[in-house]
ChimeraX commands (.cxc) that place a marker at each C-alpha (Angstrom):
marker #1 position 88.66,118.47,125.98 radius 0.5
marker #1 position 88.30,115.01,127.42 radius 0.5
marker #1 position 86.18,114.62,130.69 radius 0.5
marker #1 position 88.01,114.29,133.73 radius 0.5
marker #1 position 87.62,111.40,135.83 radius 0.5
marker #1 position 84.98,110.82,138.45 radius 0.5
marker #1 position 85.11,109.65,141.94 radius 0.5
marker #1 position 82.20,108.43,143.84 radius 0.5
marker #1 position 81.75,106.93,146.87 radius 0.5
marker #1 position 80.56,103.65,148.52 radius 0.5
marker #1 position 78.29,103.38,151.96 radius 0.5
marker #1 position 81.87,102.26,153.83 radius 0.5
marker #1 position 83.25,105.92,152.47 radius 0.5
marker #1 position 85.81,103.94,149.61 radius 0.5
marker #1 position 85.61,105.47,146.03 radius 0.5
marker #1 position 83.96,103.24,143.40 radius 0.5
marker #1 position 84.62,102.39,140.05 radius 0.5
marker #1 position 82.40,104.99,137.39 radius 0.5
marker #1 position 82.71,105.21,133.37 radius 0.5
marker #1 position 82.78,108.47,132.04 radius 0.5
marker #1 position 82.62,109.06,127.93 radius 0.5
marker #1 position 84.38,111.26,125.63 radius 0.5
marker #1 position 83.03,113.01,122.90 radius 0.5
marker #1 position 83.45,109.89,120.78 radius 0.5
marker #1 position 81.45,107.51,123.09 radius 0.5
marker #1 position 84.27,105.23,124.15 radius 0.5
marker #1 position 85.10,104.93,127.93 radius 0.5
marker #1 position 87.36,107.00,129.98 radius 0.5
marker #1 position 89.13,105.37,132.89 radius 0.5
marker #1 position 88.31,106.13,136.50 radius 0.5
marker #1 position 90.39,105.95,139.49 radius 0.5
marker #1 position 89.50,103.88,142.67 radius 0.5
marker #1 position 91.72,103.51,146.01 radius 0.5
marker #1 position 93.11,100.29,147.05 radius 0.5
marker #1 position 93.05,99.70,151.41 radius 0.5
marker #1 position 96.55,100.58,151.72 radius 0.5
marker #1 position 95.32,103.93,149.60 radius 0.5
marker #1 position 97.25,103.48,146.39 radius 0.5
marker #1 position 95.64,104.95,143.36 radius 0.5
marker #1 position 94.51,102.33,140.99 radius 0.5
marker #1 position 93.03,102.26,137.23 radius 0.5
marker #1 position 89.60,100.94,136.48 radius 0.5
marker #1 position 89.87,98.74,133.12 radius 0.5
marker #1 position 89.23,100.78,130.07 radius 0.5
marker #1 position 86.90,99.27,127.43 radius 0.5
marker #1 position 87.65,99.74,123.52 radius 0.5
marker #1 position 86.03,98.31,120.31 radius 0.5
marker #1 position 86.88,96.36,117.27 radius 0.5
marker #1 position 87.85,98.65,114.97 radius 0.5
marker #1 position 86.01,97.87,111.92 radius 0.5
marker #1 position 87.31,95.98,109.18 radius 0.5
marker #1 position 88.19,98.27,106.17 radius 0.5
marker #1 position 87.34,96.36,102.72 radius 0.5
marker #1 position 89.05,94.77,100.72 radius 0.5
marker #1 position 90.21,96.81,97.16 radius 0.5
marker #1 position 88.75,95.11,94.26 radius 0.5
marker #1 position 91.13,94.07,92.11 radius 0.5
marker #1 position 91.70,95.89,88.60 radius 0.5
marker #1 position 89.98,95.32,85.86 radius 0.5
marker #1 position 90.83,94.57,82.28 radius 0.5
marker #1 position 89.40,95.55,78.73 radius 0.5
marker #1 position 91.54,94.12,75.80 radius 0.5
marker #1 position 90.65,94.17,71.49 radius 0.5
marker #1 position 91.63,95.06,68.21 radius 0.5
marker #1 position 92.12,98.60,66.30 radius 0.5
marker #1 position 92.79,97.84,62.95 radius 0.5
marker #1 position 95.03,100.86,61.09 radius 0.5
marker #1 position 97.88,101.12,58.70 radius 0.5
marker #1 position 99.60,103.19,61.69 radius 0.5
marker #1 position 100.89,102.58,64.96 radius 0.5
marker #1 position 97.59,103.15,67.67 radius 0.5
marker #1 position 97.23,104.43,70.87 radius 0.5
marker #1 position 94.57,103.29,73.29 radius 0.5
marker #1 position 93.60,105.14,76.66 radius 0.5
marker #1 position 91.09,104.85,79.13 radius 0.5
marker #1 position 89.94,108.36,80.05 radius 0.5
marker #1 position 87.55,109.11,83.78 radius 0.5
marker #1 position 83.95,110.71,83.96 radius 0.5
marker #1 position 86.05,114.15,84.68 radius 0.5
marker #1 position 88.12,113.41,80.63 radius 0.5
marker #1 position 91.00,112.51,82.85 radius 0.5
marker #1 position 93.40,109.67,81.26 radius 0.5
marker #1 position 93.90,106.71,83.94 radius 0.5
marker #1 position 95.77,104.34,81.40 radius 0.5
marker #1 position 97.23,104.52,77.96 radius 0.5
marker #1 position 98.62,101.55,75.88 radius 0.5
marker #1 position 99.97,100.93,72.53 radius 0.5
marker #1 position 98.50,98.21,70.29 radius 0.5
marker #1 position 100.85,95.11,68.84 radius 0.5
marker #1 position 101.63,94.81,65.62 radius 0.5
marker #1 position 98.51,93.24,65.41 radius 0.5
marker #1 position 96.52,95.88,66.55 radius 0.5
marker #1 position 95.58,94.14,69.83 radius 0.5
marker #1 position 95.39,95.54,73.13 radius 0.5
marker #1 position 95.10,95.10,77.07 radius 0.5
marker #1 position 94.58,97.50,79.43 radius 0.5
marker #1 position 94.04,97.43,83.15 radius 0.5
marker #1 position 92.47,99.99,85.85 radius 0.5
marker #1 position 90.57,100.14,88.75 radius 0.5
marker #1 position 86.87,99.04,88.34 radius 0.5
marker #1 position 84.73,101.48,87.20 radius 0.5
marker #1 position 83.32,103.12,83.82 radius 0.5
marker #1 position 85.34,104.75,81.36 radius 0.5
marker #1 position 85.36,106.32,78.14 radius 0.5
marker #1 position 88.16,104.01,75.57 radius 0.5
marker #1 position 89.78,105.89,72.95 radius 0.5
marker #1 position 91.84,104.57,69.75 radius 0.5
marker #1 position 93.87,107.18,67.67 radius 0.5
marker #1 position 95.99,107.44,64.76 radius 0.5
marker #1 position 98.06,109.79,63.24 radius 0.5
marker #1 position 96.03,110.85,60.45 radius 0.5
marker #1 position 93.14,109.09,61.22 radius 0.5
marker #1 position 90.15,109.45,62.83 radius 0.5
marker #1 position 89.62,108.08,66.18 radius 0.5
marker #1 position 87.38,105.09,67.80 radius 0.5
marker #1 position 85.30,106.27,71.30 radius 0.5
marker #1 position 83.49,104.30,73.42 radius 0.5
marker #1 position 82.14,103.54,76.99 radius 0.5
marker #1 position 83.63,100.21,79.00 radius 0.5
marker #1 position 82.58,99.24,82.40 radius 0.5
marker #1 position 85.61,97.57,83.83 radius 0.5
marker #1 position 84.55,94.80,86.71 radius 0.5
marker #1 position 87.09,94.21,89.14 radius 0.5
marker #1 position 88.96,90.82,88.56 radius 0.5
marker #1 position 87.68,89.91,84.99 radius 0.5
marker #1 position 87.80,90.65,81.72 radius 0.5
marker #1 position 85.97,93.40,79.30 radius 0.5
marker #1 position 86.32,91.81,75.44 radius 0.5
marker #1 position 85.69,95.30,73.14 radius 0.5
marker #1 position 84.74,94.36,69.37 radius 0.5
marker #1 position 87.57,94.56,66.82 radius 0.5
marker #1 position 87.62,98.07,65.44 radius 0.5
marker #1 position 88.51,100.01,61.87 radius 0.5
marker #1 position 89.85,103.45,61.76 radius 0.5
marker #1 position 89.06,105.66,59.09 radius 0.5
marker #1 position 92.10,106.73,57.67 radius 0.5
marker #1 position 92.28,110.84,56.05 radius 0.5
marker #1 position 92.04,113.02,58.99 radius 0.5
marker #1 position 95.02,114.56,58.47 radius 0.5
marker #1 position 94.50,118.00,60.10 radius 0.5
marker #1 position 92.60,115.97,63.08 radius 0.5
marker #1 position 89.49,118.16,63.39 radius 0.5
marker #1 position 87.57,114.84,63.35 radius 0.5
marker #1 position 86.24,115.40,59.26 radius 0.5
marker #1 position 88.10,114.10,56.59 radius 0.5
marker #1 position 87.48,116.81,53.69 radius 0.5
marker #1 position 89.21,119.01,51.03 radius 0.5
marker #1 position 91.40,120.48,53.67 radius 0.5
marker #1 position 93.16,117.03,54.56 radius 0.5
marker #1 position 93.27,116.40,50.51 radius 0.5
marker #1 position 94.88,119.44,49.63 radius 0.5
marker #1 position 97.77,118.69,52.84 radius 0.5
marker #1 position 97.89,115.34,50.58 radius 0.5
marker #1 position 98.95,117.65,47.62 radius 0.5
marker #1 position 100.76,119.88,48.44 radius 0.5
marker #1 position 103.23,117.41,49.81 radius 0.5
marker #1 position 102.93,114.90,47.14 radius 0.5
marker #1 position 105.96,113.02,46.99 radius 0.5
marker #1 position 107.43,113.57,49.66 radius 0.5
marker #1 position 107.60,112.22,53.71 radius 0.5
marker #1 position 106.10,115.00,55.62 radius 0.5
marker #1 position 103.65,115.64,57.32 radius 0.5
marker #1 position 103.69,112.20,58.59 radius 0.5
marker #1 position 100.04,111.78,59.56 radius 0.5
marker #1 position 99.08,112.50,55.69 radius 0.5
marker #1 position 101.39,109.20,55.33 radius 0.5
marker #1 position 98.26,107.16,55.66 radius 0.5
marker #1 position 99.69,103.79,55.07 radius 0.5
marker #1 position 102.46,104.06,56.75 radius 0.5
marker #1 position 104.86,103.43,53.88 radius 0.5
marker #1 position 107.49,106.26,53.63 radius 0.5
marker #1 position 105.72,108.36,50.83 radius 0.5
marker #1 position 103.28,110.47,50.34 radius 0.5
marker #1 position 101.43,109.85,47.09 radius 0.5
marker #1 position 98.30,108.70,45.20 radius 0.5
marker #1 position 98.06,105.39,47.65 radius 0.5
marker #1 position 97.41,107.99,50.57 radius 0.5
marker #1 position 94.89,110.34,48.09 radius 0.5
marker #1 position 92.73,106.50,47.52 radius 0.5
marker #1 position 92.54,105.56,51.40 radius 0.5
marker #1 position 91.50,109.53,52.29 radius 0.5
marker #1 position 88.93,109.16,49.01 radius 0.5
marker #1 position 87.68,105.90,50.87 radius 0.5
marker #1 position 86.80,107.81,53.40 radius 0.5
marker #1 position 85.79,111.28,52.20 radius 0.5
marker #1 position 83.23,113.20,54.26 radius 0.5
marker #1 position 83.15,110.86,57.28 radius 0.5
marker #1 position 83.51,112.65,61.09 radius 0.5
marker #1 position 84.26,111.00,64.28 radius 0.5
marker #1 position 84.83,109.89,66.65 radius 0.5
marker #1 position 83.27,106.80,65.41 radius 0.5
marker #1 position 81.42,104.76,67.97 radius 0.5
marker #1 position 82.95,101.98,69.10 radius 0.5
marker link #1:1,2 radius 0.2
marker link #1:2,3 radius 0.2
marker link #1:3,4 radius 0.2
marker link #1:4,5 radius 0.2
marker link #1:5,6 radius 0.2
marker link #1:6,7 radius 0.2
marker link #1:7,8 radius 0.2
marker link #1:8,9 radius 0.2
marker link #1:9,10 radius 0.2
marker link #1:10,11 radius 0.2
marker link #1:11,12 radius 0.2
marker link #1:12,13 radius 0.2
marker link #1:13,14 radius 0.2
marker link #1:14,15 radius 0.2
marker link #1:15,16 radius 0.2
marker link #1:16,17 radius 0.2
marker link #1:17,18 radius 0.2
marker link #1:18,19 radius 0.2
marker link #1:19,20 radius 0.2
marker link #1:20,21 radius 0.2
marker link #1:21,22 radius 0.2
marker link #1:22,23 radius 0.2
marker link #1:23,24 radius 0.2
marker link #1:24,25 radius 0.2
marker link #1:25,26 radius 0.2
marker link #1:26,27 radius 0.2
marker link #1:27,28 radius 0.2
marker link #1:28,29 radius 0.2
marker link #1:29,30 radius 0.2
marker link #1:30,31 radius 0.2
marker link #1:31,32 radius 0.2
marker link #1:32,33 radius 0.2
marker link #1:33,34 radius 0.2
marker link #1:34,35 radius 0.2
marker link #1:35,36 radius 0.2
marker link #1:36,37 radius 0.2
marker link #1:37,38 radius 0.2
marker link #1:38,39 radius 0.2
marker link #1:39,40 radius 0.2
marker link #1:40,41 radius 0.2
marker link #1:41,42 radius 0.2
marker link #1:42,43 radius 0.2
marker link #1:43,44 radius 0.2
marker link #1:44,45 radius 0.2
marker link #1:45,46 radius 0.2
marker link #1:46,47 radius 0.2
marker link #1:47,48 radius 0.2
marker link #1:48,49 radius 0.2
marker link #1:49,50 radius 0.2
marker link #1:50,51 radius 0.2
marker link #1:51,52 radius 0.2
marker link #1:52,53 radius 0.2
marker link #1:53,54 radius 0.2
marker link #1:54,55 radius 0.2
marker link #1:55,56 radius 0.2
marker link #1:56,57 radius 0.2
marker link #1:57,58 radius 0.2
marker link #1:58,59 radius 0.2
marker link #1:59,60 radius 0.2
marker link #1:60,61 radius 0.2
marker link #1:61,62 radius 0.2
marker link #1:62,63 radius 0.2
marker link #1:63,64 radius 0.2
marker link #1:64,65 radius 0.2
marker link #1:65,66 radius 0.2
marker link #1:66,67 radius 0.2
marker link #1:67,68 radius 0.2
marker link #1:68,69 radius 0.2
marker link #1:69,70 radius 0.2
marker link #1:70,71 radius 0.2
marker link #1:71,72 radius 0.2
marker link #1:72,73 radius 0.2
marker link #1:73,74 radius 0.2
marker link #1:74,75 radius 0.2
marker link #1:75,76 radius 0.2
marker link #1:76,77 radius 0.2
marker link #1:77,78 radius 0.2
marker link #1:78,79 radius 0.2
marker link #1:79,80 radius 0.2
marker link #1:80,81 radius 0.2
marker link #1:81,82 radius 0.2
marker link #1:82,83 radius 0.2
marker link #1:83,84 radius 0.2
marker link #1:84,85 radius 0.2
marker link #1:85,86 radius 0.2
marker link #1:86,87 radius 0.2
marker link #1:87,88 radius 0.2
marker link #1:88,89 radius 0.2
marker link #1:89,90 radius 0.2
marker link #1:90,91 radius 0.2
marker link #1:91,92 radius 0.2
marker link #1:92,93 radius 0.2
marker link #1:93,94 radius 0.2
marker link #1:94,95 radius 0.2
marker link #1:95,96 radius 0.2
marker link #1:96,97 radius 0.2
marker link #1:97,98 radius 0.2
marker link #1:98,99 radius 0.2
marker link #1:99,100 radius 0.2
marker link #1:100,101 radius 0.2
marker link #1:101,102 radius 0.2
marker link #1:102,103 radius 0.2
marker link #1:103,104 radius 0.2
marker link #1:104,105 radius 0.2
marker link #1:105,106 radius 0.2
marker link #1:106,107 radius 0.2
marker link #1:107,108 radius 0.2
marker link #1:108,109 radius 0.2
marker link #1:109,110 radius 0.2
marker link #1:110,111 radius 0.2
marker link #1:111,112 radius 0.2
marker link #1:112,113 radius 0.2
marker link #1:113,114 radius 0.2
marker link #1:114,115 radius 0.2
marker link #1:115,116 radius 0.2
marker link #1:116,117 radius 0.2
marker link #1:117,118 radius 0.2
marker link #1:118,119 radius 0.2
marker link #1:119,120 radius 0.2
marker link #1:120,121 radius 0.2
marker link #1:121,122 radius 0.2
marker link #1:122,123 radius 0.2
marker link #1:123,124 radius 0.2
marker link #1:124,125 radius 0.2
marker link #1:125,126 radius 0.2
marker link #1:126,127 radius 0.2
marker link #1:127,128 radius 0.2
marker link #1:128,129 radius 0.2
marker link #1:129,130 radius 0.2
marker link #1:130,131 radius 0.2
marker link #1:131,132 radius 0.2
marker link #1:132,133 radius 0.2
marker link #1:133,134 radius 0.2
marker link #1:134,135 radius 0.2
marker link #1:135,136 radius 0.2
marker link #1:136,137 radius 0.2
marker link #1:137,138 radius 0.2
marker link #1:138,139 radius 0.2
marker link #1:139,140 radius 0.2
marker link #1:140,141 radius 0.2
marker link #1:141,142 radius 0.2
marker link #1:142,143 radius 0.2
marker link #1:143,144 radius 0.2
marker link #1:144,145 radius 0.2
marker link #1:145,146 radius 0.2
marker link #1:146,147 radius 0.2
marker link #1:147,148 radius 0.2
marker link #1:148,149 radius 0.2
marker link #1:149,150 radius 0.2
marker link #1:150,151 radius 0.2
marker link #1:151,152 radius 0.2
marker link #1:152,153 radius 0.2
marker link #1:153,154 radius 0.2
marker link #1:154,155 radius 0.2
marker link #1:155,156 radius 0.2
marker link #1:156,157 radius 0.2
marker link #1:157,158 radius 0.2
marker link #1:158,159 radius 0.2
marker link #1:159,160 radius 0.2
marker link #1:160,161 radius 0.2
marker link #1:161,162 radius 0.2
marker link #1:162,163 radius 0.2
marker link #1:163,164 radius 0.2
marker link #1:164,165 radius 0.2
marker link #1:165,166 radius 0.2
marker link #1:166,167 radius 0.2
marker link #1:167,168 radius 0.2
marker link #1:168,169 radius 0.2
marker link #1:169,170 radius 0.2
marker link #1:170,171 radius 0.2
marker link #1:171,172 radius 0.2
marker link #1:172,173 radius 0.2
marker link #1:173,174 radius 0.2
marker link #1:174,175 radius 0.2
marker link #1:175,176 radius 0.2
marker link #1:176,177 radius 0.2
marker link #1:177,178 radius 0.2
marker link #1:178,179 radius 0.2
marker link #1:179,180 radius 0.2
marker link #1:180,181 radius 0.2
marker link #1:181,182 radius 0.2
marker link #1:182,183 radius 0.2
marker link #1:183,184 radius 0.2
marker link #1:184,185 radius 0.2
marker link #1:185,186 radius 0.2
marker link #1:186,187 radius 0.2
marker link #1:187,188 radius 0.2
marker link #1:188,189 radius 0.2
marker link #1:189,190 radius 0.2
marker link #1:190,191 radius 0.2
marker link #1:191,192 radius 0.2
marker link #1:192,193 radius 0.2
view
């Protein structure tokens, strides 16, 4: 699909040099004859290739979900996609790191109700998110804390299952759990974060 290449001639009859393109603009070479009637090749002329850019570097968001429970924080895309997931220290703090962009930043519980928010990560520095509470009682997480979730409390009064109606986390389901879902009766979330 290239062009072939071209001879022309001077006024003493020798061929001359000529350029020809290809479809991508960038010079073909050309033949010319030496005296003793040796092919030769005309220089061929390229360009730079561009420089690609440089990658930003990641980003980082880091804070604090406070729960009587072990948390989970991800990062999710535009598309709901999840690009990073962390656990949070005893403490409840947190660091996560991804490519620069915006995200949505999610904090869950077992048997809570979970934290959302938006975060625009900035390539080489650091997003600071506020500190965070998480409303404990969503046992059956549908995102309300209601009768259903209190009766799940009941019926398994006294006992250690199901774990996420363990709301603080100490072995036992019992009248401790029944106060922190009452704290929180008739809240929804995700709460904004």
């Amino acid at each position: 699909g290239s062009p072939a290449p071209t001879f022309t001639s001077t006024p003493d009859g020798s061929p001359a040099p000529t350029f020809t393109s290809t479809p991508d603009g960038s010079p073909v070479p050309t033949f010319t004859s030496t005296p003793d009637g040796s092919p030769t090749v005309a220089p061929t002329f390229t360009s730079t290739p561009e420089a690609s850019p440089t990658p930003l570097p990641d980003g980082t968001v880091t804070g604090k979900v406070i729960a009587s429970k072990p948390v989970s924080v991800g990062l999710y895309d535009a598309g709901g996609a999840l690009v990073a997931s962390v656990p949070t220290d005893p403490d409840g703090s947190f660091l996560l790191t991804a490519p620069s962009g915006t995200y949505t930043l999610v904090a869950v519980a077992s048997g809570f109700l979970s934290a959302q928010g938006s975060v625009t990560l900035i390539g080489g520095s650091t997003v600071t998110q506020p500190a965070v509470t998480l409303l404990a009682g969503d046992i059956d997480n549908n995102n309300v804390i209601d009768q259903f979730d209190a009766m799940t409390i009941g019926m398994s009064y006294n006992t250690s299952a199901p774990v996420e109606a363990d709301l603080n986390n100490d072995g036992t389901i019992n009248v401790l759990d029944l106060e922190l879902l009452a704290q929180n009766y008739r809240q929804t979330g995700p709460i904004p974060w």
